[in-house]
N, C-alpha and C positions, 0 to 999 in steps of 0.2 A: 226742509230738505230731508230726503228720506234713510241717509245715514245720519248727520247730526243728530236729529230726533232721536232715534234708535238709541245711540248712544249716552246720549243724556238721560232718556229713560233708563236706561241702565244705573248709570251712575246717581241719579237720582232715589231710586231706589235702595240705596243704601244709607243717604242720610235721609230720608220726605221724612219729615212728621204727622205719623199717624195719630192724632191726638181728636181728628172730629171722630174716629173708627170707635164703634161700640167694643167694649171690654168680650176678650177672647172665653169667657164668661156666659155669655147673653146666646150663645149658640153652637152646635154641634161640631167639630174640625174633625175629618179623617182625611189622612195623610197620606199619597202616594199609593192610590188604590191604582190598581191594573185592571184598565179597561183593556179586552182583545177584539184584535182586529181581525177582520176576514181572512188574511194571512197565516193568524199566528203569533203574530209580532204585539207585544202586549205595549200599551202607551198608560202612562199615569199621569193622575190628576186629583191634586187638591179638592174636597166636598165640602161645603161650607152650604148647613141648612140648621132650620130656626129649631128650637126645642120642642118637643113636643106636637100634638096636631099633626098635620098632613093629613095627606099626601100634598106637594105642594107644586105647581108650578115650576119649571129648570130653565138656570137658564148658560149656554156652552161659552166659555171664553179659550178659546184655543190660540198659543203661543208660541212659536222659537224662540224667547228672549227670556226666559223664565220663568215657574209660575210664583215660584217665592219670590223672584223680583217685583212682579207683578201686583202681589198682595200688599209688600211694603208702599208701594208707590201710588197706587189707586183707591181712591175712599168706596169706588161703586161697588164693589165684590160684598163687604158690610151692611152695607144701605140696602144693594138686595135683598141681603138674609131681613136686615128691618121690617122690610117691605112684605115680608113673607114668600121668600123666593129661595129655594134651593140654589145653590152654583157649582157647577163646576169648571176649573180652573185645569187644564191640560196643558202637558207640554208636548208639542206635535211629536212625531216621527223622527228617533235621531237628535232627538234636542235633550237634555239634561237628565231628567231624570227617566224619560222615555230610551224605549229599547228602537232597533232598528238603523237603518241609513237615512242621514236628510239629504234630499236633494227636493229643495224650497219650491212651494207650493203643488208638485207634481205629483204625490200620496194625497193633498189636502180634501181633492173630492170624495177618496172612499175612504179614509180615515174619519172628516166632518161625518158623514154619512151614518157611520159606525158608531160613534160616538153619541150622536145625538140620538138613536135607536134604542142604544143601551139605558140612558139618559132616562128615554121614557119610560123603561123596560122595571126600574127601579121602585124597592116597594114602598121609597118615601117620596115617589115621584107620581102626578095626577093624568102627565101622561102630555101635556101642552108644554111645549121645548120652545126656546127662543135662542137668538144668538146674538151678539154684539164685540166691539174691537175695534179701535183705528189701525189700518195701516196692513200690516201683512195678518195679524188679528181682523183685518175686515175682509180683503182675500178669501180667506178663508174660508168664508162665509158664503160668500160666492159660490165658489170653486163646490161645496158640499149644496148646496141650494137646487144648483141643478142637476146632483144625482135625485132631486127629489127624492128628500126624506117623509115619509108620512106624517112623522111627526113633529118637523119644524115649520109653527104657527107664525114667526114673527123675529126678523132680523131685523139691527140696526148696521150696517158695514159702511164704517166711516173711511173718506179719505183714501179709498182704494181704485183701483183702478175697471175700465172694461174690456178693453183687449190689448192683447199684447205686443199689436203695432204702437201704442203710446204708452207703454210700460216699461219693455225691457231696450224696445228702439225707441225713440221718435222718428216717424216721416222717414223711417230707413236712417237714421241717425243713431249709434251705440249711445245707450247711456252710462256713461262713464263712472255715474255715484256707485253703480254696482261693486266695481271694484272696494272704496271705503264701508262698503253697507257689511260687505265679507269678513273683511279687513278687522274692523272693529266691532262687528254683532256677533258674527258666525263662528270665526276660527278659534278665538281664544279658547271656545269650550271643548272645541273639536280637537285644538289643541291637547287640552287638560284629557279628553276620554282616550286618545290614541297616543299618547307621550311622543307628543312632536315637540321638539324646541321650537320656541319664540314665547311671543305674549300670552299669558294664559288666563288676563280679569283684563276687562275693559280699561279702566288703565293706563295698563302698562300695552295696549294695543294703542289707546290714541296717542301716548308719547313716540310708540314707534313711528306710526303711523306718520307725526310731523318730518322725521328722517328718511324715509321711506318714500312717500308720495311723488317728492317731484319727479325722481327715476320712473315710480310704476307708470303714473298718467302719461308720460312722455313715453312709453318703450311702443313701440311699432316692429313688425305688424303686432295688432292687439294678441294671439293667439301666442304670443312668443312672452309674455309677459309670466315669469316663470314663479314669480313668492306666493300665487294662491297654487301651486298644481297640486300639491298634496293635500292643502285643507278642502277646495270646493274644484272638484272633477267638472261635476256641473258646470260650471262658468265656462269651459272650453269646448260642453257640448254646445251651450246656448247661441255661443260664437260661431261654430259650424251650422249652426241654422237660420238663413236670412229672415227679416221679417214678413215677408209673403209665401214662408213656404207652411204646407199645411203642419207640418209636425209640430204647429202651435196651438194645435186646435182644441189642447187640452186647456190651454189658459184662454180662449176665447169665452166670452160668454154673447157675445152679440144676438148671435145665433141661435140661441138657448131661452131665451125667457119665457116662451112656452113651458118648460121643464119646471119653474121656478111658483110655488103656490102659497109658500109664506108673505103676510104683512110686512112690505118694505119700507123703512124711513133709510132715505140715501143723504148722507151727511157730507161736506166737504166745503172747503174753502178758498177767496181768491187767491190767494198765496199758497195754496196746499202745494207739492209736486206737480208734476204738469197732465199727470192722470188722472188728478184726483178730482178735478171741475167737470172735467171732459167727462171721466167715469160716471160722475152720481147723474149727470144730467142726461148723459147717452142711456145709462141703465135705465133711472127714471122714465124716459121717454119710451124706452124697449119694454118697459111692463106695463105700458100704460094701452099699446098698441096691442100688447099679446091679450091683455084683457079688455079691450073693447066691448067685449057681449056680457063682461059682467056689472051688477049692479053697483058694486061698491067696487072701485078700482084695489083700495088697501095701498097705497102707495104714496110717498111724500114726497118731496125734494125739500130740503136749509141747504143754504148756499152762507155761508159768514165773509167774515173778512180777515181769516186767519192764517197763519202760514199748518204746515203736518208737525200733529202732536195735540193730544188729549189735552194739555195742559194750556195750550196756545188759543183754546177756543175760551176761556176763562181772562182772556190777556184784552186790554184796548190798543196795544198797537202791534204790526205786523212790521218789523224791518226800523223803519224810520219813519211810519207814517203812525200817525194818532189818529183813533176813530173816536175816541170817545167813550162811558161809560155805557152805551145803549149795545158794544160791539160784545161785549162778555154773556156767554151764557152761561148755565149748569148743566155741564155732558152728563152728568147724572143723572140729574131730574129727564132731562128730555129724551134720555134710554129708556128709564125707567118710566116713563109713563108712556110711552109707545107700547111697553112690554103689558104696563096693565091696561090698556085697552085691548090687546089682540089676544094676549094670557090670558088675561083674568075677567075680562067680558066687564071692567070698570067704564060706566061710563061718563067719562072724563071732558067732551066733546073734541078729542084728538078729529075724530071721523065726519066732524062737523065743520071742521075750517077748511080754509081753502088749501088745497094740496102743495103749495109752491110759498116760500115763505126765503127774501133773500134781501141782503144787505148790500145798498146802495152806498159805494165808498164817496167820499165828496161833501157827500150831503147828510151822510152819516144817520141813514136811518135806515130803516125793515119796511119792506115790502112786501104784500101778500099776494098772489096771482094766480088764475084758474089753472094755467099752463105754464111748461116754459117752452122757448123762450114768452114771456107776455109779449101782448102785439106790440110793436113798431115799425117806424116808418124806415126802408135803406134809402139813404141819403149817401150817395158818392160824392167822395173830396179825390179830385185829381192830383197827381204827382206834377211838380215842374219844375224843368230843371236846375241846376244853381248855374250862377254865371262861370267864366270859362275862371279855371284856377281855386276854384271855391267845392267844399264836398256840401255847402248849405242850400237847397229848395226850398221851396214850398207846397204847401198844400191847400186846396181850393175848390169850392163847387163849381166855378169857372173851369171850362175842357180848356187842356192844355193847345198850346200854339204849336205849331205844324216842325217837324223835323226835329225834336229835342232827344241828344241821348247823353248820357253820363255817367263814366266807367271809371271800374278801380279797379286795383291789381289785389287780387288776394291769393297772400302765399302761407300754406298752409306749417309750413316752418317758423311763423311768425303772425300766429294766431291770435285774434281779437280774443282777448280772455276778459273773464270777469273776475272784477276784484274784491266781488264779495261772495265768501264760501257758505253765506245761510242764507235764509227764504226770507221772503218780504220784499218790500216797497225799500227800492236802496236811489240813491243819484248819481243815477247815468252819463251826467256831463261831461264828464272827464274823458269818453270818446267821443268828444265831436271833434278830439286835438289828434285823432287818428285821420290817415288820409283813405285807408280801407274801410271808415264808415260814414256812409250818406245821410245824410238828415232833411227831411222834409217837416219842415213849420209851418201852422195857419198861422193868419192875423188871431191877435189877441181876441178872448171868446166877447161880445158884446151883451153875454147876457152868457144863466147858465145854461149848460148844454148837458144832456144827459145818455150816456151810452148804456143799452144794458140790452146783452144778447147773443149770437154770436156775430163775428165779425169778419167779412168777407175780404180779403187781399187777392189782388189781380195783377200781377205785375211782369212785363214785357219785357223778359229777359236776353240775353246771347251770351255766350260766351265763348275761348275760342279753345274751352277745351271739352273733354267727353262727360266729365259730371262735376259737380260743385254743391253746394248747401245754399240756399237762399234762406236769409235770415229775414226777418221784418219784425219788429216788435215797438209796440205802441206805447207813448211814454207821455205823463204829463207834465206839462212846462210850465212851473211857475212862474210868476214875475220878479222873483229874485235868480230864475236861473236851472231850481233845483228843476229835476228830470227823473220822477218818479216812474219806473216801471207797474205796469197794471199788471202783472202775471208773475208767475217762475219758467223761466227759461226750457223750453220743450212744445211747448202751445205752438210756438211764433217761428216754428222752421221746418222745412222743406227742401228734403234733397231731391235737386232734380229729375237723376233716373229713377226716384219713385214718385215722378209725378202722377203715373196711374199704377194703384199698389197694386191692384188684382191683377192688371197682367203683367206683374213683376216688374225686372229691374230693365230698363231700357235706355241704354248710354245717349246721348247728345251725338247733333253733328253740330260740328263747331260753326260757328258764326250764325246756325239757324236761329230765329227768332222765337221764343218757346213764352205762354201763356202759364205764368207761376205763380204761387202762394201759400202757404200755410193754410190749413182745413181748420184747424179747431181754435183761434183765438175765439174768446169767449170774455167777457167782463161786466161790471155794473161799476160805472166810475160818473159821478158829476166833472166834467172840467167847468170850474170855475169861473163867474166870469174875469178876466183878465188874464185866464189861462192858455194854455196853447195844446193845441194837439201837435206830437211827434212821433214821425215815423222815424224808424232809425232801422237801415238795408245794411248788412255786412255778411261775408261768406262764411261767418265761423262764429265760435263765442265756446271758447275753450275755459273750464275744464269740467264744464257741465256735461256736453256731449262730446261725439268724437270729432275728430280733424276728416275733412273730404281729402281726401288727396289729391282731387284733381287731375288724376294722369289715368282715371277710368278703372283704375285696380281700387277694391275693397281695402281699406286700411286694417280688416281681421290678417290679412293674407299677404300684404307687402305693406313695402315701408317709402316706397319711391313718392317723394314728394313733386310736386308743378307748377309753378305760378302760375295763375289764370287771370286773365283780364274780364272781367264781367260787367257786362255793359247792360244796365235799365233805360228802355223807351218810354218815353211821356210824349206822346204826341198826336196829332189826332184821331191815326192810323192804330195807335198800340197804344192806348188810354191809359196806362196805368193808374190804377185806384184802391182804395181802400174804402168799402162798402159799410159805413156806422148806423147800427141799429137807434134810432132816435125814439125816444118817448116821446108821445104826440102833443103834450103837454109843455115841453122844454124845448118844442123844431126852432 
């Protein structure tokens, strides 16, 4: 999740033992040098390069979170210098020891820019810049990539996102972590540099923060949510801007990979935040098209089985699910030798494998593939209804029988929430005892079956008011019951009036029969055999994103809530289905 992480990185970083990190000894520290920006506005950054020799190879870690936090907490900054690599270690615009105003990721293109220019400009530098970071550390990276710098050869930007319809919204949905990402990463320092009372060390912000919380996520409309107004201004511009209006176009990158000339490895995980699969695989695919006429694309995709956070890619389970010893990699090692094959002209055979390299949950291994998604076959499993009194269906490659529809009431007052506040593979079960959510079960699998790709949802909605959220999220059912979710919460939902986001927000008329689904679920899961595929339909999933209200006003701007009846067609007329990418191997 993309606040806990945050957070814990933080906190971490005060006790991690640094004990595998080469003795401060072995190589060069200068401290708090002021790099200047095009502005004026001087930003600093920790220098960490080897003794002697050079010119060397740089390579940019840029950070809101700290850069001293950052060095206690991560062993790659060291293993660089090992390696023979210069680093520098910045703290963005507005963050700790840098000068300026932050207002999060919106400086980060010409600041990156600026930074990695001077970078090479440097006379113990050879002039070949690289970049690397999970998370808003990978953004970053981004965001500066397509000012096109001359001289950035080669990023890794993990776990980040590609535009800002599935970042800062989902599908026209608030994403609500925002609030705790502010809460506990941002304000405390912001606090400590402008002598605002409250929390001022991480801390003492996530103890508030358990007091705090339930009021903030509950206060409606969002814009009226008064404890960040003094720390992040920002938040309330972001709020005044829907997710289809252009004034985001600064965080788009879709658009851009033309601009983008560096060696990319796009890193991310099933369990990442809901950007982070969607991102490396939408990026990946965007620079693979913009460089069609070149010889060597320079581009990767790793896909793991991890939830967001450096540390989680090292782990074999995700939530409550075990993968296994084969699920842990070294984020180190696989930075660092991307950086020497495109730095350092090492030839490694990085350039020689196949571009696509991703982990099969289930079956619990790695797979390697020319493209993604790799071929498979869509194979539609029909929705059908449950009987009268029952919120349980099925689901089947058999079409459904003629005249079936089956409706709940979803009152945004009384919100499907989720009861677990971190990432991973959690058991779902425990809503199938709600009557606001629908379940759709196959017969147990007769062999294994294997999903991996993205995933197509079709489903024939009405309802009898102007907008709502269509939720659908895919879960697998074991034979004792449990109901492991394949994603994080964001992939698997869809507000109506942005069923088509390019021409904005377009309300419902009630009762009409409207053709919906979520665009980006995305997975690689075996279901097992004796497993089950579960769809699971509900209008909400509280307090990951925001509440619809239902009564056609924006929940930024009111607070009037609506009960809506929302009725799914299964019938032969209005198919409802859910389109699974099958390996042809496992149909």
């Amino acid at each position: 999740m993309k606040v806990n992480c945050q957070v814990l990185c933080v906190i971490a970083a005060l006790t991690c033992a640094i004990a595998q990190q080469p003795p401060i000894s072995d190589f060069i520290l200068e401290q708090n040098v002021a790099i200047p920006m095009r502005d004026g506005v001087l930003l600093r950054a920790d220098i960490l390069r080897p003794k002697g020799g050079g010119p060397f190879p740089v390579l940019v870690y840029r950070t809101p979170y700290g850069k001293h936090f950052a060095q206690k907490e991560y062993t790659i900054f060291r293993r660089a210098v090992q390696r023979g690599y210069a680093v520098v270690i910045q703290d963005v615009r507005g963050r700790y020891a840098s000068d300026g105003e932050f207002r999060p990721y919106e400086n980060e293109g010409r600041d990156g820019y600026d930074t990695i220019e001077w970078a090479a400009k440097q006379s113990w530098s050879n002039g070949n810049v690289g970049t690397f970071g999970l998370s808003y550390p990978g953004a970053v990276q981004w965001l500066a990539a397509v000012e096109s710098p001359p001289h950035l050869k080669a990023m890794v930007p993990a776990m980040t996102f590609s535009t800002p319809q599935n970042f800062f919204y989902a599908s026209g949905t608030w994403d609500m972590s925002w609030i705790e990402w502010i809460w506990d990463n941002i304000a405390p320092d912001v606090r400590a540099r402008k002598g605002l009372p409250g929390a001022k060390t991480a801390e003492e912000a996530i103890a508030a923060w358990k007091l705090a919380a339930p009021k903030m996520l509950k206060t409606l409309p969002l814009k009226q949510l008064e404890d960040l107004r003094g720390v992040a201004p920002y938040y309330y511009d972001w709020l005044s801007h829907p997710a289809e209006d252009p004034w985001w176009d600064w965080a788009e990158l879709r658009n851009k990979y033309r601009r983008v000339h560096a060696a990319v490895l796009n890193l991310s995980g099933w369990y990442d935040d809901n950007y982070g699969p969607e991102g490396a695989t939408t990026n990946f695919n965007g620079l693979l098209k913009s460089r069609a006429n070149d010889g060597e694309k320079r581009t990767h995709l790793l896909l793991g089985p991890w939830v967001h956070g450096v540390d989680a890619t090292a782990k074999t389970t995700s939530g409550e699910r075990e993968f296994g010893p084969a699920a842990a990699i070294d984020y180190d090692e696989v930075v660092l030798r991307w950086m020497d094959r495109y730095l350092r002209g090492t030839a490694n055979g990085i350039d020689k494998g196949k571009p696509v390299r991703y982990f099969v949950m289930g079956d619990n291994t790695w797979r390697d593939a020319d493209s993604w998604p790799p071929p498979a076959t869509p194979v539609e499993y029909y929705l059908n209804a449950p009987p009268a009194g029952s919120n349980r269906g099925t689901i089947s490659r058999d079409r459904p029988a003629p005249h079936q529809v089956t409706s709940f009431i979803s009152d945004p007052g009384n919100p499907v929430l989720n009861a677990y506040d971190s990432s991973g593979a959690h058991d779902y079960r425990k809503l199938a005892k709600r009557s606001d959510v629908l379940l759709f079960d196959s017969a147990p699998m007769e062999r294994d079956l294997e999903v991996t790709g993205p995933i197509a949802v079709k489903i024939f909605v009405s309802c009898d008011c102007r907008d709502f959220d269509l939720w659908v999220r895919l879960l697998d059912l074991a034979p004792d019951g449990t109901a492991f979710n394949l994603m994080s919460p964001g992939l698997d939902v869809q507000r109506a009036s942005y069923r088509e986001m390019k021409r904005g927000r377009q309300l419902l008329r009630p009762g009409k029969i409207y053709e919906l689904g979520p665009a980006s679920l995305l997975a690689s899961n075996v279901f097992q055999k004796g497993h089950r595929l579960r769809l699971q339909i509900s209008g909400s999933l509280f307090p990951n994103f925001s509440r619809n209200l239902q009564s056609g006003e924006l929940e930024n701007d009111s607070a009037r809530l609506q009960k809506a009846t929302i009725s799914i067609y299964s019938d032969r007329r209005h198919p409802s289905r859910i389109v699974l990418p099958l390996m042809p191997q496992l149909q």
